[in-house]
C-alpha positions, 0 to 999 in steps of 0.5 A, a space after each residue: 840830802 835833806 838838811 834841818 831848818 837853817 837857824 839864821 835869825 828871825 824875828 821869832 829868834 829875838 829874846 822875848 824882853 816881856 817877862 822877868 823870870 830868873 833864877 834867884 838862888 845863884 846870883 850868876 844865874 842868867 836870865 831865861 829870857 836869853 833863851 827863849 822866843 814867841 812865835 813873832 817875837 812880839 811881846 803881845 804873841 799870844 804863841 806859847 813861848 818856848 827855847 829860841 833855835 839860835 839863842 840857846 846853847 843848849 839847843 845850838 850844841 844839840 843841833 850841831 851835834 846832830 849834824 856833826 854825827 850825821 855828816 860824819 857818819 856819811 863821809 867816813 861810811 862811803 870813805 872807810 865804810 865805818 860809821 861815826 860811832 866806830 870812828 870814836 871807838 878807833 880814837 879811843 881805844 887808840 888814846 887808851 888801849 885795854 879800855 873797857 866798856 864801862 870806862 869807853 862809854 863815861 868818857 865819850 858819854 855815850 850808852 853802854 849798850 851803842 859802845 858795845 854793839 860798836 866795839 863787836 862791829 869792830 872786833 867782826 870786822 878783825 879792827 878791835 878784840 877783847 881779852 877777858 880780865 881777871 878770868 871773868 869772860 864779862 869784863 873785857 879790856 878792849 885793843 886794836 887790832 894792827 888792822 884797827 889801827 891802820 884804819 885809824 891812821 888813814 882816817 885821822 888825817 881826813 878828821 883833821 881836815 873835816 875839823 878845819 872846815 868846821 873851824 875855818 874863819 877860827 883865830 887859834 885864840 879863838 880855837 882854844 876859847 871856843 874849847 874851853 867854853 865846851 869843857 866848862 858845858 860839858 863839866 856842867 852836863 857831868 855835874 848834873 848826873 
């Protein structure tokens, strides 16, 4: 399995100290200078500058994210034979049974489009199906079927234990902080829409 560029520091990771760029209208704003490199990380690199792979949070929850996804998807497809996206479906539909699309795809943030194709994968497979609301074949509340949701049970436990891994050398403090920071991001991406 091919695996992206490691982001362990580099010279070209280190902030580029030779420009003052900084966003006057808030005087919280952080420097851009925190984020981003040149090529050598020389101030005189004559390279375009652009977002450092290690120093960028924006750029670090991006790759995690991706790698996230992606293991998942490999371990939970050759263990369970679903892929990630129908692992979310399965969480959500168990924290909130009668979702629709719509609500599904707000919360997890994820196109309508890949939450429905999700959600039929699912009700084919007999784990999920949907019931029209109001008469209107269109909207559709969403559950789990007993098979769904015995699904989810047998994988919640090895989520539980991927999650560990990903947290090992984590404080509980540290756990909760880390969380919070992510909560704070992600209302911050919600606030930009």
């Amino acid at each position: 399995m091919t695996h992206p560029p490691s982001i362990a520091p580099s010279l070209s990771d280190q902030p580029d100290q030779s420009r003052e760029v900084q966003d006057t209208r808030d005087p919280l704003a952080l420097s851009d200078d925190l984020f981003l490199v040149t090529a050598t990380g020389a101030p005189d690199d004559p390279a375009a500058t652009t977002l450092s792979y290690r120093n960028s949070p924006v750029v670090l929850v991006t790759f995690a994210g991706n790698r996230l996804t992606r293991e998942a998807t490999h371990a939970y497809q050759a263990e369970f034979g679903i892929g990630v996206m129908d692992w979310r479906m399965l969480v959500m539909l168990t924290r909130s049974p009668g979702c629709p699309v719509a609500e599904a795809a707000r919360v997890t943030g994820i196109d309508k489009a890949a939450v429905s194709r999700s959600l039929q994968r699912l009700e084919t497979s007999g784990l999920a199906r949907a019931l029209a609301t109001g008469g209107d074949e269109r909207r559709k509340a969403w559950y789990l079927t007993p098979e769904g949701q015995a699904l989810h049970a047998r994988i919640l436990p090895r989520a539980l234990e991927r999650q560990r891994d990903l947290l090992k050398g984590f404080t509980e403090a540290e756990t909760v902080s880390f969380t919070q920071y992510l909560q704070r991001f992600l209302d911050n991406a919600n606030a930009l829409n």
